[in-house]
Each structure stands twice: as C-alpha cells, then as structure tokens.
C-alpha positions in Angstrom: -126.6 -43.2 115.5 -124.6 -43.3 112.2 -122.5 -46.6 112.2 -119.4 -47.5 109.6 -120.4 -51.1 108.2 -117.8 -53.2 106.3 -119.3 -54.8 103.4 -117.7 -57.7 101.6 -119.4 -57.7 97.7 -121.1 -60.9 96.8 -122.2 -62.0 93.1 -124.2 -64.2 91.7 -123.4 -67.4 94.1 -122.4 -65.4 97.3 -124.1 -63.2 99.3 -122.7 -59.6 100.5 -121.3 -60.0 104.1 -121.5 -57.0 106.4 -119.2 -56.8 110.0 -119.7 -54.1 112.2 -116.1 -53.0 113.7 -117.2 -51.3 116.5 -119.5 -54.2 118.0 -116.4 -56.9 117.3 -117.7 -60.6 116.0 -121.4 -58.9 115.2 -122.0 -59.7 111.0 -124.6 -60.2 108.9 -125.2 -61.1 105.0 -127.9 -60.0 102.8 -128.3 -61.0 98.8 -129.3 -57.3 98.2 -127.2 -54.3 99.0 -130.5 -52.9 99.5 -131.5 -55.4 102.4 -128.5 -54.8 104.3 -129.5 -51.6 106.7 -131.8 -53.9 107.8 -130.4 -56.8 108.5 -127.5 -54.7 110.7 -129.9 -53.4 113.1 -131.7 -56.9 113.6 -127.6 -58.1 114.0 -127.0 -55.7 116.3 -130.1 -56.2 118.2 -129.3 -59.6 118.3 -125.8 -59.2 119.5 -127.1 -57.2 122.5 -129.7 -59.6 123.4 -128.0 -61.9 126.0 -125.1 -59.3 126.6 -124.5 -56.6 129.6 -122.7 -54.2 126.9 -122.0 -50.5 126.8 -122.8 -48.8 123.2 -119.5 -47.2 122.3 -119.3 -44.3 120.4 -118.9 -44.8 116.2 -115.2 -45.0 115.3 -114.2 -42.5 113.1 -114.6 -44.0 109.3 -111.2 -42.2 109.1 -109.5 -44.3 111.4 -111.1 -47.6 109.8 -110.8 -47.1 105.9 -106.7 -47.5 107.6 -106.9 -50.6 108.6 -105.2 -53.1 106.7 -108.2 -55.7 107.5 -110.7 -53.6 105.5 -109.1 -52.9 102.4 -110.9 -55.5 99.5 -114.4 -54.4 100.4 -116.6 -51.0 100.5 -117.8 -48.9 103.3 -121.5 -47.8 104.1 -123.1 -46.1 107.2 -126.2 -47.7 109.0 -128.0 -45.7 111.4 -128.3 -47.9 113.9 -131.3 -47.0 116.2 -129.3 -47.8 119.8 -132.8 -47.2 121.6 -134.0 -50.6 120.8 -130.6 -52.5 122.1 -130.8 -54.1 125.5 -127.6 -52.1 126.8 -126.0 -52.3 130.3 -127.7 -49.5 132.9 -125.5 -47.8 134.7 -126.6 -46.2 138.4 -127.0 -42.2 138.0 -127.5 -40.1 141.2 -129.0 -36.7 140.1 -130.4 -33.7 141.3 -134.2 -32.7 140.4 -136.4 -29.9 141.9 -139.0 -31.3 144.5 -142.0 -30.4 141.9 -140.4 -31.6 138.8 -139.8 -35.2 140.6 -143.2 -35.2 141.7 -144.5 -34.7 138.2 -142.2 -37.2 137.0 -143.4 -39.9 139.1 -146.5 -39.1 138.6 -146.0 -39.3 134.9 -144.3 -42.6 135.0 -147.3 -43.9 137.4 -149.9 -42.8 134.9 -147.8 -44.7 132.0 -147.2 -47.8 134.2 -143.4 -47.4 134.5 -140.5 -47.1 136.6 -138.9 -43.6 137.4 -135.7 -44.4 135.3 -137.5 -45.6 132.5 -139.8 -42.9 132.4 -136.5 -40.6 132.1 -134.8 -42.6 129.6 -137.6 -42.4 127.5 -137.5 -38.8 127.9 -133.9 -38.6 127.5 -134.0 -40.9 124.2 -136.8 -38.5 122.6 -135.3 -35.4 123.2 -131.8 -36.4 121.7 -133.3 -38.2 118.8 -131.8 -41.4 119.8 
C-alpha cells in the first residue's frame, strides 16, 4: 500500500530523515535517497512490533503537502507491504457454505495453520496486499 513519506534532505555531514505522518513518531534516516524505501518498511515494521495497532488508511498527499509542518522538505511514496506488520486482529463472524469450510480447514490442517490465518493469507493474496 502506497504511503506519503516526508523526507528531510541531508548533505554531506547529515543524513536524509524520513517520518511517516500517518504512523505518528515512526522515522527513519538513510545517507542515500536510494536506501530509504527500505529503511521505512523495516521502521514501520519496527513500530508495529510491540504495538496492538490498526493500519489506517494513507492520508491523502493532498491533505499533507498543506500542512504547515511539512513545508522545507520533499515528498516520496513508499509502498509499504502491511502484510508483514504485526497489526491488531479484530474478531469477524462470517457466513461460509458447509463444503467450502470444510475445504478450508482442511486446507489450513494440511499447511499447519489456524482457520483465520489460513483466510488471511487468502484474503492478503487475492487483494495484493
């Protein structure tokens, strides 16, 4: 998912700082421009690590490039792969023919998993997330 990132320029001494506005107090810093991709989704990965967090949606870059806080540095997006974050669950009742679940578990037995994560995986691949 596409992501605005923040980046404040370095030179020669300094590094280039990155914050992510939608995941507040989540930064990073890479000497290269080039490193920086990167070095968000490890930042991001990190700042989900320990934390029972929803993913929000990506502000609009619109509503950002506004914001008198972001006005000395430039913009990039980062596609942040949200698959690999460790993000709150949320309980789900659903509906599911009899045969269908029955594959399903079966499925999930076969690939040593749980039900749920059997779907999410599912759910994950088929959106592209």
């Amino acid at each position: 998912m596409l992501f605005p990132v923040y980046v404040h320029i370095g030179d020669e001494n300094h590094a280039h700082g990155a914050e992510i506005p939608d995941f507040p107090g989540c930064f990073t810093a890479a000497d290269s421009r080039d490193d920086l991709a990167g070095n968000v989704q490890e930042a991001v990965e990190l700042f989900f690590e320990d934390e029972d967090i929803v993913v929000p949606a990506p502000t609009p870059l619109s509503a950002l490039m506004a914001n008198p806080d972001y006005q000395d540095g430039i913009w990039m997006m980062v596609d942040i792969d949200t698959g690999k974050l460790k993000t709150k669950s949320v309980r789900l009742n659903v509906r599911l023919p009899e045969g269908l679940l029955r594959r399903i578990d079966e499925e999930a037995k076969n690939r040593h998993m749980s039900r749920s994560a059997f779907l999410a995986m599912s759910a994950q691949r088929e959106l592209g997330a």
